[in-house]
C-alpha positions as CSV (number, residue, x, y, z in Angstrom):
1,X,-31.2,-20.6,-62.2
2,X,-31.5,-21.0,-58.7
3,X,-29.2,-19.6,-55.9
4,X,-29.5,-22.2,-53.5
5,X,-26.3,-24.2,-53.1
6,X,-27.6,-28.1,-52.9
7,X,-25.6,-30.1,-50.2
8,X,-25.1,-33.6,-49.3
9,X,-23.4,-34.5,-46.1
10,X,-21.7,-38.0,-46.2
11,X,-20.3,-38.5,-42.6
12,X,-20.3,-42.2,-40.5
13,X,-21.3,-40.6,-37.1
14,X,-24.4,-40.1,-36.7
15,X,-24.4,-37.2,-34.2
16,X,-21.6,-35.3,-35.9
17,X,-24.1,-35.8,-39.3
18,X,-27.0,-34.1,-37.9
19,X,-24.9,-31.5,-36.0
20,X,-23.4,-30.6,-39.5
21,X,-26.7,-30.9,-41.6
22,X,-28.8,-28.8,-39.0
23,X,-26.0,-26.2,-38.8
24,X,-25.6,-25.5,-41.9
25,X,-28.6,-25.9,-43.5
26,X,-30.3,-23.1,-44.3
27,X,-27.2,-20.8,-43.5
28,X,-27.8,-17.8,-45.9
29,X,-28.7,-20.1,-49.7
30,X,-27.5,-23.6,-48.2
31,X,-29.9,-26.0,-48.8
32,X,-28.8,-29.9,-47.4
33,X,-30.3,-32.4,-49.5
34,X,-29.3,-35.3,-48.1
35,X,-27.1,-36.4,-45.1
36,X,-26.0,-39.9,-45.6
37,X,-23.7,-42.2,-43.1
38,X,-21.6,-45.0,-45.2
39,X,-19.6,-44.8,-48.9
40,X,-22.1,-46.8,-51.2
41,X,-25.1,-44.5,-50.6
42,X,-22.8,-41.6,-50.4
43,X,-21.7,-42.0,-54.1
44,X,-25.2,-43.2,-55.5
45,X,-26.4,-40.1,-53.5
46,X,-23.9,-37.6,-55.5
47,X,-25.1,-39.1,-58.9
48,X,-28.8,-39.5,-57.9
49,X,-28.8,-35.7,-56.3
50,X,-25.5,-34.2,-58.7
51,X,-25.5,-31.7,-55.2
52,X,-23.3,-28.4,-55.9
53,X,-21.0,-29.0,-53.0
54,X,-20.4,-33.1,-51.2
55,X,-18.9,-32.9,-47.7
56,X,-17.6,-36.9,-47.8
57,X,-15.3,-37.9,-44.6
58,X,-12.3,-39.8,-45.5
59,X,-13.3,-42.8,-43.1
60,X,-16.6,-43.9,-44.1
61,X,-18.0,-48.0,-44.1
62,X,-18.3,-49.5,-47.7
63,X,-16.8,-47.1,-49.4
64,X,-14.1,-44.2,-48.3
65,X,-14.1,-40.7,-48.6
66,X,-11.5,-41.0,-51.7
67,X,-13.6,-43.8,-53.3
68,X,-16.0,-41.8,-53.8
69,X,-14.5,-39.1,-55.4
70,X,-12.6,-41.3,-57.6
71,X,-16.2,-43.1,-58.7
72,X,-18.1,-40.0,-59.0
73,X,-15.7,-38.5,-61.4
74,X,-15.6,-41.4,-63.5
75,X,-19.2,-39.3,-64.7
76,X,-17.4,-36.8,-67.0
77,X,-20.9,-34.4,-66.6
78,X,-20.5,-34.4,-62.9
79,X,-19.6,-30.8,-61.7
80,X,-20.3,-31.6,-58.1
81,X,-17.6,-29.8,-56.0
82,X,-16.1,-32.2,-53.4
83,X,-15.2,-30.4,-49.2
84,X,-13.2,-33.6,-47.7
85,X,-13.3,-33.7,-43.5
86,X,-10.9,-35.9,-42.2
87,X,-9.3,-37.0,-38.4
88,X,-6.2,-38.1,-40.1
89,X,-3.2,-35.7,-39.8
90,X,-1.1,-37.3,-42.8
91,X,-0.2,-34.5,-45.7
92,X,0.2,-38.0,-47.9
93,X,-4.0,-38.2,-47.4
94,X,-4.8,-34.8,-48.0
95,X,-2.8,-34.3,-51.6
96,X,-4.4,-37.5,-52.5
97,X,-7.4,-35.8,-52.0
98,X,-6.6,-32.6,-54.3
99,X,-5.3,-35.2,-56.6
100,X,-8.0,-37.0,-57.0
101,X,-10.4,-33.5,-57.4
102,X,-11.5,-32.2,-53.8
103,X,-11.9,-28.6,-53.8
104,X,-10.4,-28.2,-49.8
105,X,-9.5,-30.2,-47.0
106,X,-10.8,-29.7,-43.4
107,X,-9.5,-31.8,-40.3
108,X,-11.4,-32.4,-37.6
109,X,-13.0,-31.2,-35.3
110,X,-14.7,-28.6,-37.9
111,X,-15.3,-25.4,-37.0
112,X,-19.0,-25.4,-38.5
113,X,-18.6,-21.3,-39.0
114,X,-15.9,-22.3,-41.0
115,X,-17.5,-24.8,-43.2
116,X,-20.5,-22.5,-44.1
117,X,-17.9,-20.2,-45.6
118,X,-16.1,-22.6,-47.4
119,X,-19.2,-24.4,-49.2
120,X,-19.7,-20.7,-50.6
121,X,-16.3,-20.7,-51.7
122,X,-16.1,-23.6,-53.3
123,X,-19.2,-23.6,-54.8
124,X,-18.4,-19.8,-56.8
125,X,-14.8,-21.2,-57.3
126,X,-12.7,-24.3,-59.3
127,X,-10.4,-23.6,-56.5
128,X,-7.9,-25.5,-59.2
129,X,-5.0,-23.9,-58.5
130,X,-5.3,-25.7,-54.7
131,X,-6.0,-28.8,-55.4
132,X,-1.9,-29.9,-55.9
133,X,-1.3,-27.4,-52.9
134,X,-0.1,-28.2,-49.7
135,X,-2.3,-29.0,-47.7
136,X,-4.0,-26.7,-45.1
137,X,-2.7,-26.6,-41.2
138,X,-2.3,-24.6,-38.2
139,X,0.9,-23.3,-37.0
140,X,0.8,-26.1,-34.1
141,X,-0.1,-29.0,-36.1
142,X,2.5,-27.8,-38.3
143,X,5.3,-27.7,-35.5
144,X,3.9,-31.2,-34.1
145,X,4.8,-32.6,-37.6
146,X,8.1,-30.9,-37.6
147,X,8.5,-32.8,-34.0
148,X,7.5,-36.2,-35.0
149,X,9.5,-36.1,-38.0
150,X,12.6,-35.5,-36.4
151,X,11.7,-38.0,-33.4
152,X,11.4,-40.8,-36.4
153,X,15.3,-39.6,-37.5
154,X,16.4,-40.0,-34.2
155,X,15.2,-43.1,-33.5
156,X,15.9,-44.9,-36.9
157,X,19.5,-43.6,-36.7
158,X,19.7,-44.8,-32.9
159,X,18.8,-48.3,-34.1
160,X,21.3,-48.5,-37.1
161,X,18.9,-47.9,-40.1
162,X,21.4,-46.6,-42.8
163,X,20.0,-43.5,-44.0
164,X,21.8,-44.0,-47.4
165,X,19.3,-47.0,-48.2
166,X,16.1,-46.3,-49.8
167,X,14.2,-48.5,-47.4
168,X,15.4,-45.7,-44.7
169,X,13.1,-43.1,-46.4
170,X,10.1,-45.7,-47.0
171,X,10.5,-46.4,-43.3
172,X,10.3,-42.7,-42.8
173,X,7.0,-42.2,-44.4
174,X,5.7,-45.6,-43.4
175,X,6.0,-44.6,-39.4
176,X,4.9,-41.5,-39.9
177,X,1.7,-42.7,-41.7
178,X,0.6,-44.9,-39.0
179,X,1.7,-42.6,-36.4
180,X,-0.8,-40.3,-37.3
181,X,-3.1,-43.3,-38.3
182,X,-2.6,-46.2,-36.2
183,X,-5.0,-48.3,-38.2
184,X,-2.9,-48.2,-40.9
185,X,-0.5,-51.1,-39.2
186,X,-3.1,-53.3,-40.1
187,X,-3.4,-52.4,-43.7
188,X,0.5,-52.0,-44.4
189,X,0.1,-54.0,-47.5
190,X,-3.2,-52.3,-49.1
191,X,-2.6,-49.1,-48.1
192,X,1.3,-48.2,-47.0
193,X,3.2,-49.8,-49.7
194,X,1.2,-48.5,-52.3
195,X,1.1,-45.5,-50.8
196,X,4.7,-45.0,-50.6
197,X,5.0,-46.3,-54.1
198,X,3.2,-43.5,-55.8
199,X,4.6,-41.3,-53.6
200,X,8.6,-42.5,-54.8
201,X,7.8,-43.2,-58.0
202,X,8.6,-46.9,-57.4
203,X,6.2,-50.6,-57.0
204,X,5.0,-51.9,-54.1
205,X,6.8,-55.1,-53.6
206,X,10.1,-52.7,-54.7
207,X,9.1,-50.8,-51.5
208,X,8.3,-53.8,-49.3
209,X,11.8,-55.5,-50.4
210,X,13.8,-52.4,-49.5
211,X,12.2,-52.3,-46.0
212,X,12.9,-55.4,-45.9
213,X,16.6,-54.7,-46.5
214,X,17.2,-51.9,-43.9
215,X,15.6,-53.8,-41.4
216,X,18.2,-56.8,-42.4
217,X,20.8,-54.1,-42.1
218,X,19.9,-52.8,-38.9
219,X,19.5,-56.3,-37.2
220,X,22.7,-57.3,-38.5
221,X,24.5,-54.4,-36.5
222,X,22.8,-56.7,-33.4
223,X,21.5,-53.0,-31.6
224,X,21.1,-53.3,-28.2
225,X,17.7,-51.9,-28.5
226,X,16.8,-54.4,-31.1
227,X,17.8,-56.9,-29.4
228,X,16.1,-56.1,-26.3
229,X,12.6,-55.6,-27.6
230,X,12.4,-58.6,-30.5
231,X,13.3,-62.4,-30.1
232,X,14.1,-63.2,-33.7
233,X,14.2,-60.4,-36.6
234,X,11.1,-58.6,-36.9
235,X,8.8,-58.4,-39.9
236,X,8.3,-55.0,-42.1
237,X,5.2,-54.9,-39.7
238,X,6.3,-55.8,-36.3
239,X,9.0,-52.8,-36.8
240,X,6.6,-50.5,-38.3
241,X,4.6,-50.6,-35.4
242,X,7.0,-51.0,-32.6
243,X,8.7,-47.4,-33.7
244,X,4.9,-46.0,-34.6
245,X,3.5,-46.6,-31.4
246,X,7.2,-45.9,-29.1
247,X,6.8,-42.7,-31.2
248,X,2.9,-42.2,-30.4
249,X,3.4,-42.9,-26.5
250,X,6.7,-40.7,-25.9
251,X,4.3,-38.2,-27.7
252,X,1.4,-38.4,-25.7
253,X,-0.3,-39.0,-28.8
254,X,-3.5,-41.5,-28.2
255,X,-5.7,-43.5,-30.5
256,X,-8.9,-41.8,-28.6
257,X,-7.6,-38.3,-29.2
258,X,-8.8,-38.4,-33.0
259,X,-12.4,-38.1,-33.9
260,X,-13.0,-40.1,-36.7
């Protein structure tokens, strides 16, 4: 048996790609044997090449980074192990990722050192026992979290949200998803309500009505601050991303700041 460890690199940007592919190939027994840049080719790649280790980023065109784990291991012979690289600070994203089978979770930027080391490990190890673990951050990103969190408390008690209601925790999540992912605002209906509905145990139109319903709530208590920045009562949407992006600006958080 051979001790190379076969690679594919699935990444959308081009440069990153070929930084990645050049850096790491032929590091030690790394061998790269192909570097790909959207979903679809990504996934026919991993059953064409069945590569020891995939390094898929979660944004990719065509298909996603979590598409194409959940295809790939639809082959029950597969054993590919799957590294996921991802801009997207959200822990939601990153247990989907163990959940669905990735092996670890990186975010960007990657420390390509780093990554060398952990195709090894992956590639000797199941690494099962982390794939329903938290996910992996530093101490800062961990504080930063701990900050935004308790900004979005602040200001959904400020505006009269009723924490009691269960819409108040899918608010909670929601703002926080597309705080971290402003993109998301625009995909509240494939991606956030389902989202939030695996998450709670619940449906997705159960999660949309009870946003729905502490948003009624909070209107109804006419808040000077809701009242100020919206005419008539907002959507689910329109108050998602009014709070998301207050949040994101008070922060100093920027849509340029992630590399995606």
């Amino acid at each position: 048996m051979s001790s190379e460890i076969s690679v594919l690199v699935a990444e959308a940007q081009v440069d990153l790609n070929h930084l990645i592919s050049t850096y790491i190939n032929g590091k030690d027994n790394i061998r790269v044997i192909d570097s790909v840049n959207d979903g679809k080719t990504a996934y026919d790649k991993v059953l064409e090449h069945r590569p020891d280790v995939a390094i898929v980023s979660i944004i990719m065109p065509v298909l996603d980074g979590l598409a194409i784990m959940e295809k790939s291991f639809t082959d029950k012979d597969l054993n590919t192990k799957f590294i996921v690289m991802s801009s997207i600070n959200d822990p939601l994203i990153a247990q989907e990722s163990f959940n669905i089978g990735a092996s670890y979770y990186m975010l960007k930027p990657i420390d390509l050192e780093v990554l060398t080391r952990r195709i090894r490990l992956v590639h000797r190890s199941d690494l099962t026992e982390n794939r329903l673990a938290t996910p992996f951050f530093t101490d800062n990103e961990r504080l930063q979290n701990n900050h935004i969190n308790n900004e979005i408390i602040k200001l959904l008690l400020s505006i009269n949200v009723p924490s009691h209601l269960n819409g108040y925790q899918y608010l909670r999540e929601a703002i926080r998803m597309t705080v971290h992912n402003p993109d998301y605002i625009y995909r509240v209906t494939k991606v956030i309500y389902p989202g939030l509905a695996k998450k709670f145990n619940s449906t997705p139109d159960r999660v949309e009505r009870s946003i729905r319903n502490a948003i009624d709530q909070a209107w109804s208590t006419k808040n000077l601050l809701l009242q100020r920045t919206f005419v008539t009562k907002p959507t689910n949407t329109q108050f998602i991303s009014w709070i998301s992006e207050k949040i994101r600006v008070e922060n100093f958080l920027v849509s340029n700041d992630m590399i995606i």
